[in-house]
C-alpha positions in Angstrom: -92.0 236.0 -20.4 -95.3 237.2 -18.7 -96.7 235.1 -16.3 -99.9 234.8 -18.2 -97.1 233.5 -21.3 -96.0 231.0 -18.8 -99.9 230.1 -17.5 -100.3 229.3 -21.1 -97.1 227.5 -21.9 -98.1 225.2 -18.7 -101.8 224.9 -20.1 -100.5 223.9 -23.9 -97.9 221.4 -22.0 -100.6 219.7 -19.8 -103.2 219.6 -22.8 -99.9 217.8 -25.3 -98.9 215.5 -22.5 -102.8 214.0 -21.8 -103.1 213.5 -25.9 -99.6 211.3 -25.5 -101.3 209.6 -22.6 -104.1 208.2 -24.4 -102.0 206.4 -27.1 -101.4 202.7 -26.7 -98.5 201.9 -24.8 -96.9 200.0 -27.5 -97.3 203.2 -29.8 -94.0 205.0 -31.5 -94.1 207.8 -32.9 -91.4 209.2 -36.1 -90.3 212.5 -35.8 -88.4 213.3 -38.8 -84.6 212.8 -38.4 -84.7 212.8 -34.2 -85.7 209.0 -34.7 -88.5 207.3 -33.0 -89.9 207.4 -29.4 -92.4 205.7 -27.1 -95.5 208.3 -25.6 -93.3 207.8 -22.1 -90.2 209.6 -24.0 -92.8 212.1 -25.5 -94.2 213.3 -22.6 -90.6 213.2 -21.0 -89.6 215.7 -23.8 -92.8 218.0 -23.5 -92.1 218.5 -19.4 -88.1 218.7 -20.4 -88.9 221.7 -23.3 -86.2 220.3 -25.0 -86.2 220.3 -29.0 -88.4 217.5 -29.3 -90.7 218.4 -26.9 -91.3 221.6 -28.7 -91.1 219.9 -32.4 -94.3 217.2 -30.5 -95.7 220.0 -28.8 -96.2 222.3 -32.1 -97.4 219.1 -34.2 -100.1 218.9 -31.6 -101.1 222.0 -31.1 -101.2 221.9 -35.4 -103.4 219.5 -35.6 -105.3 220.7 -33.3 -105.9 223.9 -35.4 -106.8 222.2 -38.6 -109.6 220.4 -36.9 -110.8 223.7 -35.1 -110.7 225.3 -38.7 -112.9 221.9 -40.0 -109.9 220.9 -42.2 -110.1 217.4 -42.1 -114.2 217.4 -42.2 -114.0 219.1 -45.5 
């Protein structure tokens, strides 16, 4: 990788993990067949890279495309 691949990889991390912050403590969160985990497991995926974190990481960064494009607004 680049080192402006890995400046982004770190900026997409960072900007995943502060959208897990902001959910309610109590939150889980269903990720097909891996199970269920807490926003504290999330985030401990995200900073891991692991599978998970990249299966969170690429649901966020999803939805955050669809509401650039103005796909739920339509």
């Amino acid at each position: 990788m680049t080192k402006n691949t890995l400046q982004l990889t770190e900026k997409i991390k960072h900007l995943v993990k502060a959208r897990l912050a902001v959910l309610p403590p109590d939150s889980l969160i269903s990720i097909g067949s891996y199970g269920s985990f807490t926003k504290t497991e999330l985030i401990s995926h995200v900073e891991k890279d692991d599978a998970i974190g990249r299966v969170i990481t690429e649901i966020e960064m999803e939805y955050l495309r669809s509401l650039k494009q103005g796909i739920f607004y339509a």
